[in-house]
Residue frames as qw, qx, qy, qz and C-alpha x, y, z in Angstrom:
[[0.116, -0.905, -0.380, 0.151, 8.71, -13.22, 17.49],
 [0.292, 0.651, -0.144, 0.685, 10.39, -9.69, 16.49],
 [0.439, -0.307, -0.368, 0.760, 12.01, -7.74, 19.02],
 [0.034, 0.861, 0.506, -0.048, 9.51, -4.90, 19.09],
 [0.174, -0.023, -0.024, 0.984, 10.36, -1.12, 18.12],
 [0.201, 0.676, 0.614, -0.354, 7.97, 1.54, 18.34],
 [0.354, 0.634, 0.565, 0.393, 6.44, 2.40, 14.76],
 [0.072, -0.335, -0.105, 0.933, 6.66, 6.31, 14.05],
 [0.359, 0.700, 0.589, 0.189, 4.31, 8.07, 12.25],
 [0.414, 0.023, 0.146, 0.898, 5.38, 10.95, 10.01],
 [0.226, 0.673, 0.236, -0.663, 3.79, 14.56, 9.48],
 [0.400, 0.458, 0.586, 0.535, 2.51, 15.61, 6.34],
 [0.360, -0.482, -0.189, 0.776, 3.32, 19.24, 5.83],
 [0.034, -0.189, -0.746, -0.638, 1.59, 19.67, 2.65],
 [0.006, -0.410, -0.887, 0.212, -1.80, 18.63, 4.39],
 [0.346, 0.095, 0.033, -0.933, -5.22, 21.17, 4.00],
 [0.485, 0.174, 0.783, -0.349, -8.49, 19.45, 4.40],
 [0.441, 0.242, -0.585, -0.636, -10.22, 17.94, 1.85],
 [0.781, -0.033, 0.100, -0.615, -12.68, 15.20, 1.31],
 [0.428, 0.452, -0.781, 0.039, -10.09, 12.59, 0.66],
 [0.887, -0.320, 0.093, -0.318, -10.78, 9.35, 2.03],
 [0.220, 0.421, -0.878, 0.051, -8.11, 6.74, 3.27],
 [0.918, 0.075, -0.089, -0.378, -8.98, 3.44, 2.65],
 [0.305, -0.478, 0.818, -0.097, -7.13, 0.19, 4.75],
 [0.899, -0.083, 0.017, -0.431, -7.44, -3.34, 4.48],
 [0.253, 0.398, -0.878, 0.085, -5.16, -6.74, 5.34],
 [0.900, -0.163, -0.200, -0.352, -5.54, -9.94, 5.59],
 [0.136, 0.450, -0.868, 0.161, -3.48, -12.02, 8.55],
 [0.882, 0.005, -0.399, -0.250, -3.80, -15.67, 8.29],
 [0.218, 0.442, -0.713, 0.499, -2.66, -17.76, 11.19],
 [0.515, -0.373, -0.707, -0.309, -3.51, -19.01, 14.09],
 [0.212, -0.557, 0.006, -0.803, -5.24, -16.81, 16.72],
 [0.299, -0.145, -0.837, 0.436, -6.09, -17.28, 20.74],
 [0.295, -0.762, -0.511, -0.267, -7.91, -14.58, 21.21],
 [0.630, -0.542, -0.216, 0.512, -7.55, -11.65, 23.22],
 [0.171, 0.969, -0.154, -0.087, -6.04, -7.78, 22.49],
 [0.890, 0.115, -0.030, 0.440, -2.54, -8.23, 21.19],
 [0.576, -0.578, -0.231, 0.530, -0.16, -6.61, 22.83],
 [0.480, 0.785, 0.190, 0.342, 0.37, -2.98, 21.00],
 [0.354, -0.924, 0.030, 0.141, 1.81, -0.96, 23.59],
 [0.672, -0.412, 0.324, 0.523, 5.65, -2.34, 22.66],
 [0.485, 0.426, 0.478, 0.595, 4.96, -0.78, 18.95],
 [0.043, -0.031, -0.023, 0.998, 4.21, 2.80, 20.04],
 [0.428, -0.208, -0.463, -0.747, 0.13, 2.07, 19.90],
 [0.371, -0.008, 0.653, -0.660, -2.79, 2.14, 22.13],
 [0.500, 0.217, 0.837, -0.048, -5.04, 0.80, 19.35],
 [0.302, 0.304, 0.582, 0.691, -6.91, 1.17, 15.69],
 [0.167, -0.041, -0.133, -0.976, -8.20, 4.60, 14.68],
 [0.482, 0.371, 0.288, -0.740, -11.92, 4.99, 14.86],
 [0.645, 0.633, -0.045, -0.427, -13.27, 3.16, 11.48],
 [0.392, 0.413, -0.822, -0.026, -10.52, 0.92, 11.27],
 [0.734, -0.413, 0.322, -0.433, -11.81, -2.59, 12.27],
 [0.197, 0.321, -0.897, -0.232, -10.72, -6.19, 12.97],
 [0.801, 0.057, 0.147, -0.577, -12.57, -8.70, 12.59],
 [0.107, -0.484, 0.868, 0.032, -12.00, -12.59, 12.92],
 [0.898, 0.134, 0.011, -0.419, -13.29, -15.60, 10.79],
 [0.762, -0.059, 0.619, 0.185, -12.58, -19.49, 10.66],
 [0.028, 0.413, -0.701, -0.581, -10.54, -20.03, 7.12],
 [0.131, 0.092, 0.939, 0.304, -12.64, -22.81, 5.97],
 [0.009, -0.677, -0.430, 0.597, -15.40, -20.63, 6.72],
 [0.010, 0.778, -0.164, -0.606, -14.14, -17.74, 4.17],
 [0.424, -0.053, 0.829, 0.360, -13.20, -20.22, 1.68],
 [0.346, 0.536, 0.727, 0.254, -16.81, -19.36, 0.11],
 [0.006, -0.675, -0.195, 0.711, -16.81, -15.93, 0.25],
 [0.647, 0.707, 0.224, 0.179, -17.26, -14.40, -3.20],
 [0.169, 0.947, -0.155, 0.225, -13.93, -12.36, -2.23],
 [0.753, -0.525, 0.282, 0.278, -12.02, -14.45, -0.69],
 [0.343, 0.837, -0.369, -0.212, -8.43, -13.13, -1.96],
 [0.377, -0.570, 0.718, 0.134, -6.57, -17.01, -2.32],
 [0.572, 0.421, 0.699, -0.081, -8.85, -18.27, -5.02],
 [0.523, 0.838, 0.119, -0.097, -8.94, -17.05, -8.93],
 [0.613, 0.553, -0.080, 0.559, -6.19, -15.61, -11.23],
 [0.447, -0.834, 0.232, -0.228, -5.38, -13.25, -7.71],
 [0.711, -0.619, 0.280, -0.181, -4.67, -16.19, -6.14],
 [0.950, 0.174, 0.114, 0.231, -2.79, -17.65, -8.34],
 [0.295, 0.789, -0.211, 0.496, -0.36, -14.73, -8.84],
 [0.259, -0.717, 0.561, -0.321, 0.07, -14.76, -5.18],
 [0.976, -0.030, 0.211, 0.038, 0.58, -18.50, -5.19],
 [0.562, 0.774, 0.004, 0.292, 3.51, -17.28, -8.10],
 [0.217, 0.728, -0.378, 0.529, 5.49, -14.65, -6.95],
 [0.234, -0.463, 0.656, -0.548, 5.52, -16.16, -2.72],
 [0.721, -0.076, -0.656, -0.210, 4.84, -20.12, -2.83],
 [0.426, -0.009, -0.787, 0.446, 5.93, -20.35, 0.54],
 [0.109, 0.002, 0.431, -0.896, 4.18, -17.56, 2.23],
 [0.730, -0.019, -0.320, -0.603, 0.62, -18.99, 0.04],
 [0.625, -0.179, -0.737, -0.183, 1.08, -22.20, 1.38],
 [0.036, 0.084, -0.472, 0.877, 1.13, -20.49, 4.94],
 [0.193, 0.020, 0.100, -0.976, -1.16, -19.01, 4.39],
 [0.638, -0.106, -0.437, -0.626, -3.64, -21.57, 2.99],
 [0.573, 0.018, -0.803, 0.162, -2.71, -23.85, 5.97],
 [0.025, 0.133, -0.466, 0.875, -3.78, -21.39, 8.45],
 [0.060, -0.476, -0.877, -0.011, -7.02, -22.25, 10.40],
 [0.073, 0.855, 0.425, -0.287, -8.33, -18.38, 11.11],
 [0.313, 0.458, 0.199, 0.808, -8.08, -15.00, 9.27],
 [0.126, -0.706, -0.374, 0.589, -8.35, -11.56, 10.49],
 [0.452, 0.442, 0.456, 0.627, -9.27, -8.97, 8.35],
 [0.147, -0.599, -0.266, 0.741, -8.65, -5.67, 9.35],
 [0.181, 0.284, 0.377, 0.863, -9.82, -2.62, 7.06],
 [0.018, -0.776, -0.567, 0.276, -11.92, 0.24, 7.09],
 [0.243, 0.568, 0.179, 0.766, -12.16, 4.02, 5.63],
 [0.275, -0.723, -0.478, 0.416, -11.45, 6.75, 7.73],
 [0.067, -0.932, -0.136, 0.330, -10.96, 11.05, 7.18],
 [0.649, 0.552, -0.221, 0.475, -8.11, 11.98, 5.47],
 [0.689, -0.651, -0.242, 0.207, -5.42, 12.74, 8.43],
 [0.174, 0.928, -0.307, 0.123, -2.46, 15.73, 8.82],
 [0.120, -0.625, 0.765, -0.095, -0.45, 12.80, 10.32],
 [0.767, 0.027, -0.547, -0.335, -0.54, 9.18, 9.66],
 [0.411, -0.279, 0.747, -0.442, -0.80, 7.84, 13.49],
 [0.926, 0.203, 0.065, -0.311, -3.65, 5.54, 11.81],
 [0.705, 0.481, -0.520, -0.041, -0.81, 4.06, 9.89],
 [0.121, 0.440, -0.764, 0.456, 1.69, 3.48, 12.88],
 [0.607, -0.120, 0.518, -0.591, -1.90, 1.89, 14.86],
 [0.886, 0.376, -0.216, -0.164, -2.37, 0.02, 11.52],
 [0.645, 0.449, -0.605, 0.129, 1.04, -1.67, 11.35],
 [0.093, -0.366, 0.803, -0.461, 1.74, -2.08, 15.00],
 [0.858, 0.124, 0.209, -0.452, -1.84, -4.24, 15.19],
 [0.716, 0.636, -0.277, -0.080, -0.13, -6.07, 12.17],
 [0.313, 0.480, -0.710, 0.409, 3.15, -6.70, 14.03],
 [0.453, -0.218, 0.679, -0.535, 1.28, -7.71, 17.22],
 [0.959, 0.000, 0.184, -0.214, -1.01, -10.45, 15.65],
 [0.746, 0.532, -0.397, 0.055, 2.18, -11.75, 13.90],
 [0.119, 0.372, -0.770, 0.505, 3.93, -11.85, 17.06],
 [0.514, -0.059, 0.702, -0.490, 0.76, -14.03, 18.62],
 [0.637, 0.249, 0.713, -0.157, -0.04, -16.61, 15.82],
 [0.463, 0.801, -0.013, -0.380, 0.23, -14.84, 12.66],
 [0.728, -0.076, 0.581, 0.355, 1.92, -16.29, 9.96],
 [0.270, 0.152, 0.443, 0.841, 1.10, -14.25, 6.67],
 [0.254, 0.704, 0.362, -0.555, -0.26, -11.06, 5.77],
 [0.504, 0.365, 0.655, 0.429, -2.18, -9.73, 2.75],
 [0.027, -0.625, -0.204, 0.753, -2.05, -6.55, 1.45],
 [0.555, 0.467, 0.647, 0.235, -4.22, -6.72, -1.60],
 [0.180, 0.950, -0.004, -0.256, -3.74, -2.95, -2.16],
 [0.010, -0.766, 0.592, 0.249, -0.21, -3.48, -3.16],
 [0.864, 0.360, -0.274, -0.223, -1.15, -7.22, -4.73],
 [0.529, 0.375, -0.735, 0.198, 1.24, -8.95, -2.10],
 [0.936, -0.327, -0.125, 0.037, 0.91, -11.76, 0.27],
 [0.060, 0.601, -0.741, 0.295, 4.36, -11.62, 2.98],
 [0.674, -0.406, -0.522, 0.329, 5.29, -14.52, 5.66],
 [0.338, -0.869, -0.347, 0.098, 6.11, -13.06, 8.58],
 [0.407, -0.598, 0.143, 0.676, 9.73, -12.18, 8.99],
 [0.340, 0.539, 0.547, 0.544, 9.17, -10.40, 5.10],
 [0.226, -0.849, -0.364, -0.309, 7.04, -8.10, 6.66],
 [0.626, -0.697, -0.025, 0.349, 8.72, -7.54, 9.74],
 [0.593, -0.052, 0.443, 0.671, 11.84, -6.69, 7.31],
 [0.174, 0.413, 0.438, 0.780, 9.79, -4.19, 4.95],
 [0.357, -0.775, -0.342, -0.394, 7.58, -2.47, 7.80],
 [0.725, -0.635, -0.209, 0.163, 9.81, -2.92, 11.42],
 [0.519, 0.539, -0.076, 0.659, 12.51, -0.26, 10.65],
 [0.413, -0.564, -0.532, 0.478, 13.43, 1.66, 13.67],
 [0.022, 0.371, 0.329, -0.868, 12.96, 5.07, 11.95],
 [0.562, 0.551, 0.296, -0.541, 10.24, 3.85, 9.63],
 [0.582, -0.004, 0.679, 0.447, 9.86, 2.46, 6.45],
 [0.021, -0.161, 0.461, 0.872, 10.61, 4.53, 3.59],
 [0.629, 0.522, 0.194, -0.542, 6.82, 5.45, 1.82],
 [0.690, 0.297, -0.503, -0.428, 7.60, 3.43, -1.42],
 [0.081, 0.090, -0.985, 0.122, 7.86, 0.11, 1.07],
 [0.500, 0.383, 0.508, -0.587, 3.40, 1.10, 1.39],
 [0.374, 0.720, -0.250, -0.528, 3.75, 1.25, -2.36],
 [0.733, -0.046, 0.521, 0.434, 4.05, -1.13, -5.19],
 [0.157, 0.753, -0.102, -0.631, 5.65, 0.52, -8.04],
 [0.624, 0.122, 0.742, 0.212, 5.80, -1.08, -11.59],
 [0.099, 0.551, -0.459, -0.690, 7.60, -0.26, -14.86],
 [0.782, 0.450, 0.422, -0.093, 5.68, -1.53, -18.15],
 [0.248, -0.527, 0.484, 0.653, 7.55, -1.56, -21.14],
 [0.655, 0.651, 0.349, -0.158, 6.41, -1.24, -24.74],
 [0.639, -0.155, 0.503, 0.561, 8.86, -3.08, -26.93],
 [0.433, 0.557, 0.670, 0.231, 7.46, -2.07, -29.91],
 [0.120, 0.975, 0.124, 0.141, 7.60, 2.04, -29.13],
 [0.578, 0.230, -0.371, 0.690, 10.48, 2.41, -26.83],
 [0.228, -0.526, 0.002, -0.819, 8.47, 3.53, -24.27],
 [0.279, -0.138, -0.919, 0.244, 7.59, 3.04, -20.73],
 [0.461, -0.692, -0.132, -0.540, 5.16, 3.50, -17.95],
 [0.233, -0.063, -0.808, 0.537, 5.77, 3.63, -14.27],
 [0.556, -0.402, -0.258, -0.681, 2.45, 3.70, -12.08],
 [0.022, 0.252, -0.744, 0.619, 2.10, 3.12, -8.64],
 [0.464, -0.455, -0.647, -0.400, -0.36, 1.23, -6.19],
 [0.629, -0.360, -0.624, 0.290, -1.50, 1.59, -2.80],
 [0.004, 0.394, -0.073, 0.916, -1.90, 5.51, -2.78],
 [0.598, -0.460, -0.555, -0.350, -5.24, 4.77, -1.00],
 [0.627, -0.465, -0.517, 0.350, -3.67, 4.12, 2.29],
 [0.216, -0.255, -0.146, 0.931, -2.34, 7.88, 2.59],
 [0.274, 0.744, 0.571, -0.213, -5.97, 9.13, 0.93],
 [0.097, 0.683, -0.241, -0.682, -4.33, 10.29, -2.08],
 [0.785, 0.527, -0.110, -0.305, -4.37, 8.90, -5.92],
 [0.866, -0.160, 0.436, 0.184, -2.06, 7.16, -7.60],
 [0.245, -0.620, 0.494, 0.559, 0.93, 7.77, -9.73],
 [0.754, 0.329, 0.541, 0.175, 0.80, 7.14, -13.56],
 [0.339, -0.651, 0.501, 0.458, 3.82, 8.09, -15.32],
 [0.842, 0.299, 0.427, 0.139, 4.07, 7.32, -19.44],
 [0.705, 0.695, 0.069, 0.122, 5.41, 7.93, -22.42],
 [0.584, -0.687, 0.393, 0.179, 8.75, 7.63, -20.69],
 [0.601, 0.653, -0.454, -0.075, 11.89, 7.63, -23.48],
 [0.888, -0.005, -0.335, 0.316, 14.20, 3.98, -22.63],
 [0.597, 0.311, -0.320, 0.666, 17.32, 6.09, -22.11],
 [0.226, 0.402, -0.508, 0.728, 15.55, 7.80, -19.18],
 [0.685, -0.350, -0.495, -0.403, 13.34, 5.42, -18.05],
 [0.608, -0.223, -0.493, 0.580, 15.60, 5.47, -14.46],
 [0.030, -0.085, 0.168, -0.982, 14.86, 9.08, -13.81],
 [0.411, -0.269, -0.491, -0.719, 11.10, 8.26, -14.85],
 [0.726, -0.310, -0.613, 0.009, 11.26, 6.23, -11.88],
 [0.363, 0.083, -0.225, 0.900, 13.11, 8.34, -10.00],
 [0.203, -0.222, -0.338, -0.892, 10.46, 10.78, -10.35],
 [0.606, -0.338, -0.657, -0.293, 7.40, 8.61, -9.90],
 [0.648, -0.428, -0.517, 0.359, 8.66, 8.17, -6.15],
 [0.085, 0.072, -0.102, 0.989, 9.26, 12.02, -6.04],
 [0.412, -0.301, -0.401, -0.761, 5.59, 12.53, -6.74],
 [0.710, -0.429, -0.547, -0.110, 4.08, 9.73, -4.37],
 [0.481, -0.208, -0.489, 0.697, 6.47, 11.02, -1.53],
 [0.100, -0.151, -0.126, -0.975, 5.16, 14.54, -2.31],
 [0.660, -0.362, -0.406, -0.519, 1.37, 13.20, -1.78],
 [0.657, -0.156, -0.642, 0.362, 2.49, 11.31, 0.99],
 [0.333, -0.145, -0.380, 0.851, 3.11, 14.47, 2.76],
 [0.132, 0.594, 0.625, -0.489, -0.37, 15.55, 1.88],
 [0.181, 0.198, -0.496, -0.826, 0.27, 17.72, -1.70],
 [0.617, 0.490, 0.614, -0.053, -2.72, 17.41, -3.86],
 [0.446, -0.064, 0.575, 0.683, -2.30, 17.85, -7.63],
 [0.366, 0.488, 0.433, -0.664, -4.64, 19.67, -9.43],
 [0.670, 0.583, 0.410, 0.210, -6.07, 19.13, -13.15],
 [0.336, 0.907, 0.165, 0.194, -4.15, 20.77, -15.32],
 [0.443, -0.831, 0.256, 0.219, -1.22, 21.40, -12.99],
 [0.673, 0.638, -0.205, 0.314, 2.42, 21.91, -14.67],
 [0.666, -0.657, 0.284, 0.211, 5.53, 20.68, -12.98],
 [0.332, 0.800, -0.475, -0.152, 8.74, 21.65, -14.63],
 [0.988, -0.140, -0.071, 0.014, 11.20, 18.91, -15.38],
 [0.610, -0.610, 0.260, 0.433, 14.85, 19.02, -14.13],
 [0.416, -0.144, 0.522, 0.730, 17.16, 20.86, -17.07],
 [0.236, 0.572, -0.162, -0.769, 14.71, 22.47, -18.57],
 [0.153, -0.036, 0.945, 0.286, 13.19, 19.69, -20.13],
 [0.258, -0.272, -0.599, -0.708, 9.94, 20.67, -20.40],
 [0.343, -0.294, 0.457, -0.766, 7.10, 20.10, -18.55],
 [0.142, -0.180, -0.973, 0.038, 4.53, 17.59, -16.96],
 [0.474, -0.284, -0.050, -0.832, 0.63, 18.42, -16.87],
 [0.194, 0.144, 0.926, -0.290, -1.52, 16.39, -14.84],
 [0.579, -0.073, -0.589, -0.559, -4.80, 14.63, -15.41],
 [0.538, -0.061, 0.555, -0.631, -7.36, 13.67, -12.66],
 [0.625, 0.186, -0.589, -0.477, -8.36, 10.45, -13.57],
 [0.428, -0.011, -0.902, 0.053, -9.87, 7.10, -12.47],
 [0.648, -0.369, -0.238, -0.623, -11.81, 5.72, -10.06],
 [0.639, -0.356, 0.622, -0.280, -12.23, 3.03, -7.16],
 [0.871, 0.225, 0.418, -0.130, -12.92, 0.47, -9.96],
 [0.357, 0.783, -0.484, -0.158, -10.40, 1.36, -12.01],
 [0.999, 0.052, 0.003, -0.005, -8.83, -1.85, -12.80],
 [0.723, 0.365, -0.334, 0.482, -5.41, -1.03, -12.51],
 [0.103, 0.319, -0.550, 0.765, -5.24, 0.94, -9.35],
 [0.470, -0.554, -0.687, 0.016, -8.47, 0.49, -7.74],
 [0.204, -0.670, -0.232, 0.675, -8.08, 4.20, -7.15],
 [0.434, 0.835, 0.333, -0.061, -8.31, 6.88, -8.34],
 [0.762, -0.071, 0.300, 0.569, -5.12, 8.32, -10.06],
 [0.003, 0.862, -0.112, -0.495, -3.06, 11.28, -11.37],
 [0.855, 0.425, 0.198, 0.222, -1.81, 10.93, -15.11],
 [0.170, -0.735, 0.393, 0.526, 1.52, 12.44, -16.55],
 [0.850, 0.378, 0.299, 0.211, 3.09, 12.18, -19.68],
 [0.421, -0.528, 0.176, 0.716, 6.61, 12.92, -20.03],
 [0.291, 0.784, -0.167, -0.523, 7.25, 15.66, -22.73],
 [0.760, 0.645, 0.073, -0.020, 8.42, 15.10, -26.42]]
């Protein structure tokens, strides 16, 4: 069991309403008495409005047409965390929290989200799935990338992932898991090798910037550092978008 801290939850100083939807969802696998787990030691009285959990036998879920430990998914997470997959597939119940609530000037949802998250793990939990960011933890992972005592840095909600294209000399960085702060996603290209560390750099400049509630607008122009030119955005994507499963802000670094 962690030694409980209590979860902050940051302002977002940026913020101005808007129709922006944030959109949750994990899966912890384990095995479950029953009962409210205990939130109070994480800084939380319980989940937002619209955020539910909900609790099914594993062998049960097995047929689901979505179950997320089955297909070329599951095999990736089988891949990159063999231990936490076989956890996970050994576990007799799931809980599957998610839901879509308002966009929010502060992310208390988040700090109710994760402390839930830390409390079933501290009563039977064993791995959680956070298919927005395409990773499957065990517990003390999680506990390690979420249980910080003044929060975990906004790219630890975030996966962030450099593509390279041998062939031009060019990269992309592009981010997932904007969704949970009800904002797009990051999608950095035509990045030159030799400053394909700034490109990143960057990338996490932007998503922190949204984080705090910015919205980009079409067409917007953001200077780059030295007088390097500029960056234009591009409103793009969708929920189905197959690489973010959001919708998503384009860039392309200058010539």
């Amino acid at each position: 069991m962690s030694q409980p801290i209590k979860i902050p939850a940051w302002q977002r100083p940026h913020w101005q309403p808007s129709d922006e939807e944030i959109v949750l969802q994990f899966y912890v696998f384990g095995k479950f008495q029953g009962g409210r787990p205990p939130l109070e030691a994480y800084g939380s009285t319980g989940l937002p409005a619209g955020i539910e959990l909900s609790s099914h036998d594993h062998a049960a879920l097995r047929a689901w047409e979505g179950y997320p430990l089955k297909g070329s998914f599951g095999r990736m997470l089988k891949e990159d965390a063999p231990e936490a997959y076989q956890q996970a597939v050994d576990a007799p119940h799931v809980l599957l929290l998610r839901g879509r609530i308002k966009d929010s000037p502060d992310t208390g949802y988040l700090r109710d989200t994760l402390a839930t998250l830390a409390a079933l793990l501290d009563t039977g939990g064993v791995a959680v799935l956070d298919p927005q960011i395409l990773t499957l933890f065990d517990a003390d992972t999680w506990r390690r990338r979420y249980l910080l005592r003044d929060g975990a840095p906004i790219r630890n909600h975030l996966l962030i992932l450099r593509e390279h294209d041998e062939a031009q000399g060019y990269s992309r960085v592009r981010t997932r898991g904007m969704r949970k702060l009800g904002r797009p996603d990051i999608l950095l290209e035509h990045i030159p090798d030799e400053v394909v560390d700034r490109g990143g750099l960057l990338c996490e400049r932007l998503v922190e910037l949204e984080a705090l509630g910015a919205h980009f607008e079409d067409g917007q122009q953001i200077d780059l550092d030295g007088g390097e030119g500029q960056l234009v955005a591009s409103l793009e994507g969708s929920l189905e978008d197959p690489h973010f499963n959001n919708s998503f802000v384009r860039f392309r670094w200058p010539e």
